[in-house]
C-alpha positions in Angstrom: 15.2 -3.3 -6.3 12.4 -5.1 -4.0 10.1 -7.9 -5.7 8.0 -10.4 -4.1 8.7 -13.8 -5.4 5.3 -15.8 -5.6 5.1 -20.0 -5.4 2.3 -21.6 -7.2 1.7 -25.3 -7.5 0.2 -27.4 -11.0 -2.3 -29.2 -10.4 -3.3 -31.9 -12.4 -6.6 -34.1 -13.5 -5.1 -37.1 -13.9 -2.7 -38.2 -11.4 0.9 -39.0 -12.5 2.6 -39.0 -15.6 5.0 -36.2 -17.0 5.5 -32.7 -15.0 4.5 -30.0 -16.3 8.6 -28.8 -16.4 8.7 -31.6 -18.8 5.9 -30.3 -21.4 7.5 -26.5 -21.1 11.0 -28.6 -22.0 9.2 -29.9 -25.3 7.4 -26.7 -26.1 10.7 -25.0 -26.1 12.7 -27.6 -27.7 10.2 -27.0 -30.8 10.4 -23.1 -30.4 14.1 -22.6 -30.4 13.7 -18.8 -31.5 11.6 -15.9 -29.6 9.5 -15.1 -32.7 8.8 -18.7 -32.5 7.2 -18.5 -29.7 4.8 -15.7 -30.0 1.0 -16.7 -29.7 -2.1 -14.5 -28.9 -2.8 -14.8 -25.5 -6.3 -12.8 -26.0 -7.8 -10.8 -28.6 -5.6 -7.8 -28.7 -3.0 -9.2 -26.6 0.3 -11.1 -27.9 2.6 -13.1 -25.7 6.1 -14.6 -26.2 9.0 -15.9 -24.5 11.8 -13.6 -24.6 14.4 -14.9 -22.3 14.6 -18.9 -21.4 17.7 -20.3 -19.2 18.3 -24.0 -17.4 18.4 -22.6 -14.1 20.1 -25.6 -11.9 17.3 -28.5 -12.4 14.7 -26.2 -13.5 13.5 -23.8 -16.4 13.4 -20.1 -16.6 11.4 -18.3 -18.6 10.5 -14.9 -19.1 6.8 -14.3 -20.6 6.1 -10.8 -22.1 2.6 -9.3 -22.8 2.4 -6.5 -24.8 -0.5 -5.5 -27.9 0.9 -4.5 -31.3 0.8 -0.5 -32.4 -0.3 -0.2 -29.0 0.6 3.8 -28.2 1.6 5.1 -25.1 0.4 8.9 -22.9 3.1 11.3 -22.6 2.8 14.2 -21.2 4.3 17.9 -22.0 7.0 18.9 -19.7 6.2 22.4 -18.1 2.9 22.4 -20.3 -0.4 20.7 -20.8 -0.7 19.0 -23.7 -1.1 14.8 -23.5 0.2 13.5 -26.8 0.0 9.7 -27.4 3.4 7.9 -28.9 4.2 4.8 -30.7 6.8 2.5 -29.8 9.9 3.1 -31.6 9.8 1.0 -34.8 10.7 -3.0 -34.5 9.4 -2.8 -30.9 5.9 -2.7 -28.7 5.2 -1.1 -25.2 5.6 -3.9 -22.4 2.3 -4.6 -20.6 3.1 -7.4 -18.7 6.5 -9.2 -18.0 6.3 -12.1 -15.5 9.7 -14.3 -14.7 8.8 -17.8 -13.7 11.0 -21.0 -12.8 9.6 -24.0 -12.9 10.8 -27.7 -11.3 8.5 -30.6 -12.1 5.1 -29.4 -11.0 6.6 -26.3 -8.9 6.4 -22.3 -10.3 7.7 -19.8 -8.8 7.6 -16.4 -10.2 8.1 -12.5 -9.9 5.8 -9.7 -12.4 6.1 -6.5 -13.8 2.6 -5.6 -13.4 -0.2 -7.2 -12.2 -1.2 -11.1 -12.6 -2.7 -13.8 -10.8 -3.2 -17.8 -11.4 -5.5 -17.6 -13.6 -3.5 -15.6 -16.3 -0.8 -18.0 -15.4 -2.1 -20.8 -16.0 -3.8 -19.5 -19.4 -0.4 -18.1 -20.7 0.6 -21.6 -20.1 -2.5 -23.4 -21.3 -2.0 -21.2 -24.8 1.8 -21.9 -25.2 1.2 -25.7 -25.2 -1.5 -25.1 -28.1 0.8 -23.2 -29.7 3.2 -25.8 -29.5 0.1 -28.2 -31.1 0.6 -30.3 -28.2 -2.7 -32.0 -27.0 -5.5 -30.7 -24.8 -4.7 -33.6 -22.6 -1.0 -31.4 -21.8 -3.3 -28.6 -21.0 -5.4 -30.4 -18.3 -3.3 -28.8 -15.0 -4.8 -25.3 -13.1 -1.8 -23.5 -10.6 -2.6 -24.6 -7.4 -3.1 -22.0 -4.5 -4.5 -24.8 -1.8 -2.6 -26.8 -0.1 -3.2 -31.1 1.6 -3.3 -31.5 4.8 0.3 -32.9 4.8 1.5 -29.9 3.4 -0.4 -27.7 5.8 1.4 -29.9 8.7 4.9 -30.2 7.4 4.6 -25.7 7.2 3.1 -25.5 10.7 6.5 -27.7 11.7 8.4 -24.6 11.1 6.7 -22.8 14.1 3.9 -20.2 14.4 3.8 -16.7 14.5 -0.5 -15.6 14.8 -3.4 -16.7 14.2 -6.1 -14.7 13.5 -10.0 -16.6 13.5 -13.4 -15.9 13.3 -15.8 -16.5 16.1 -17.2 -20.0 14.6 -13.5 -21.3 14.5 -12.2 -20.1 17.2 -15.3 -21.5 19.6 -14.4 -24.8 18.1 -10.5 -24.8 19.4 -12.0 -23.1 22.8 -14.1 -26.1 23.5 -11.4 -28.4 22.5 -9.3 -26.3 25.1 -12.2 -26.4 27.6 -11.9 -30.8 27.2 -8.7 -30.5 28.7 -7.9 -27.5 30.7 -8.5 -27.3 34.6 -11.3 -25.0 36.1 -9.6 -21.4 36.1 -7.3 -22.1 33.5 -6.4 -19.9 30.0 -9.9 -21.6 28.4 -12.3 -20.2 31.0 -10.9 -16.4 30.1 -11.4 -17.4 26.7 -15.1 -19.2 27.6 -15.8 -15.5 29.3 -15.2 -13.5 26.0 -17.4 -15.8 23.8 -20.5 -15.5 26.5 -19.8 -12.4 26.2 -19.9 -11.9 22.5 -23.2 -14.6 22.3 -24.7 -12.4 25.3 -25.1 -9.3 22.5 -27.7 -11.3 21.1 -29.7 -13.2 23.8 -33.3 -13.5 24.3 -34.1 -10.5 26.1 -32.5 -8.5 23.4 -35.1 -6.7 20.9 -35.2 -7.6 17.2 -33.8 -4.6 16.4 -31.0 -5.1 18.9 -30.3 -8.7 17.6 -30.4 -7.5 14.2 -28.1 -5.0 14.9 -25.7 -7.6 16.8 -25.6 -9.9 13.4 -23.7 -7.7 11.8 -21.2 -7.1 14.0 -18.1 -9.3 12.6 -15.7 -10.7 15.8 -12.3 -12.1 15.2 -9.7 -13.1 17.4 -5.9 -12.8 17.3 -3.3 -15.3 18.9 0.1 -14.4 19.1 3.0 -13.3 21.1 5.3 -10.5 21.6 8.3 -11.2 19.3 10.9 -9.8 22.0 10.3 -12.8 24.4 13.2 -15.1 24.1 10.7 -18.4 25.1 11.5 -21.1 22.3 8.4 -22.8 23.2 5.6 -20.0 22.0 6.0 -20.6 18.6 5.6 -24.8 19.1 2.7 -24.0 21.4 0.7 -22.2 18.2 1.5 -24.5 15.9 -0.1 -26.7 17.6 -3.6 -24.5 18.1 -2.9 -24.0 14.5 -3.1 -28.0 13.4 -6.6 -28.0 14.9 -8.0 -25.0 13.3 -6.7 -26.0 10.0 -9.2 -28.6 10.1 -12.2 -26.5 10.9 -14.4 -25.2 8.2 -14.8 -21.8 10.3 -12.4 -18.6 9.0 -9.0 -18.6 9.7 -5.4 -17.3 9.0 -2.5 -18.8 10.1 0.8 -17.0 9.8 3.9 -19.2 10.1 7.6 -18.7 11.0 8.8 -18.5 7.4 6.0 -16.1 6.6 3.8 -18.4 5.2 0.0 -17.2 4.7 -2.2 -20.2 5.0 -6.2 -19.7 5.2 -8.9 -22.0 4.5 -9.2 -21.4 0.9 -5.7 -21.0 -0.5 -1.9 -21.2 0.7 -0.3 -18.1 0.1 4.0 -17.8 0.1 5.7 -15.2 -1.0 9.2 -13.9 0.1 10.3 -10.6 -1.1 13.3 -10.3 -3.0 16.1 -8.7 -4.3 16.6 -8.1 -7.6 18.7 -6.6 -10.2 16.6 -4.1 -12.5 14.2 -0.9 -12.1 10.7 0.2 -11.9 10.4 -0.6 -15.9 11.7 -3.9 -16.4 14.0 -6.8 -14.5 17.5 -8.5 -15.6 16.5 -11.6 -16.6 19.8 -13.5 -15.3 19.0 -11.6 -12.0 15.5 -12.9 -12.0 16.2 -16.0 -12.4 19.3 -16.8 -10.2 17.1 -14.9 -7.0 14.3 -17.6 -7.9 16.7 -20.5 -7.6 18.0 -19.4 -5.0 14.4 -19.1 -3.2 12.8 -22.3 -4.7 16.0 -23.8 -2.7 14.8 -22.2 0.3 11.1 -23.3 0.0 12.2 -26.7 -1.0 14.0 -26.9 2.9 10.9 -25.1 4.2 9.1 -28.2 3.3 6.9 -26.8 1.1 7.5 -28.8 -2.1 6.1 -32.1 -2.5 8.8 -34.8 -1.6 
């Protein structure tokens, strides 16, 4: 089956010291047993580690979320009757299950169901507590933004689009305009912005200037992916470099499908997987995250 495997990096208040890989490896080296390892991840909510692996330098686990006594809808085949069951008895309904690897300060994951950073970072945040580590192992969010030597050693990779709001874009233009010759690419682009800023010149009425503020422009660079020129993708990487340091809107799409935008760095890479729509094999999991941390790693999106 298809997942998308998700990379997240820890981010930590204090520089240096141990990895956050390394206070999972103590947590679990005091909870050798699943039951040991159940905490209350919210008020109705229990979590626990059912399934934990060395997976080649790193550490797999698999978190589950699920709420005791917790009944689940059924409905009445060829009738309409909706009766609520419990789960058989010894066992609870699974909410949430969410596989995750983790090398030093790197996680990379795939869900059953829906979660985000902050739940994340929380389940993790609660585990160490449970584990009565101290706060001070607890100080680390997952990081969806990446430094600008990040952002450059991606854009190395090639480019495929770029998609920017006005504000951004007339910033690259101009920076275009500095050094290409009269009647080059940047006067066709120069013609579409005074055409946009027109919209809302001084002989416009209020109304039609009001009007024109709300209309949202955005611009798309790219190329058509039959051409066999090497150079296109080099050529929008380097547009890219430039707009990544503008505080305008932005989205920058690279050649290994990374997302980047100017609040967060988003990679994912779908997956294959051994499982079905109710639940993933955990050795499957876990070997299809190796296998794409390894990839990511040679993307150069892990810190080196």
């Amino acid at each position: 089956m298809n997942k998308v495997a998700h990379y997240r990096r820890a981010l930590w208040l204090a520089a240096g010291g141990p990895t956050l890989q390394h206070f999972l490896g103590l947590c679990l080296g005091a909870c050798p047993e699943v039951d040991d390892t159940k905490f209350e991840y919210r008020s109705g909510t229990d979590a626990q580690i059912s399934a934990r692996s060395q997976v080649g330098d790193g550490i797999g686990i698999y978190l589950t979320l699920y709420t005791e006594g917790r009944r689940a809808a059924t409905i009445q085949n060829g009738g309409p009757q909706v009766r609520r069951r419990a789960a058989p008895n010894g066992e609870e309904f699974l909410r949430t299950g969410i596989h995750l690897l983790v090398q030093g300060n790197h996680v990379s994951y795939v869900a059953e169901g829906h979660t985000n950073d902050g739940q994340i970072t929380s389940l993790f945040h609660r585990f160490f507590q449970h584990c009565n580590r101290p706060v001070s192992d607890t100080q680390f969010a997952l990081q969806p933004r990446a430094d600008r030597a990040q952002i450059e050693a991606l854009l190395a990779a090639g480019v495929k689009s770029i998609d920017l709001g006005m504000s951004a874009f007339e910033t690259t233009v101009n920076d275009l305009n500095d050094a290409a010759p009269v009647g080059g690419i940047a006067n066709r682009f120069r013609a579409l912005i005074d055409a946009i800023q027109s919209i809302g010149g001084p002989d416009r009425s209020p109304e039609q200037i009001e009007a024109a503020s709300e209309i949202q422009a955005r611009v798309h660079l790219g190329y058509d992916g039959r051409t066999s020129n090497h150079l296109l993708p080099s050529l929008l990487a380097t547009i890219a470099s430039d707009v990544a340091e503008s505080a305008g809107e932005f989205k920058i799409l690279t050649n290994d499908d990374v997302l980047i935008t100017h609040d967060k760095l988003v990679i994912k890479r779908e997956v294959d997987v051994e499982g079905d729509d109710v639940a993933i094999e955990s050795a499957s999991a876990f070997a299809v995250l190796r296998d794409t941390m390894h990839g990511w790693r040679q993307a150069g999106i892990f810190d080196q």
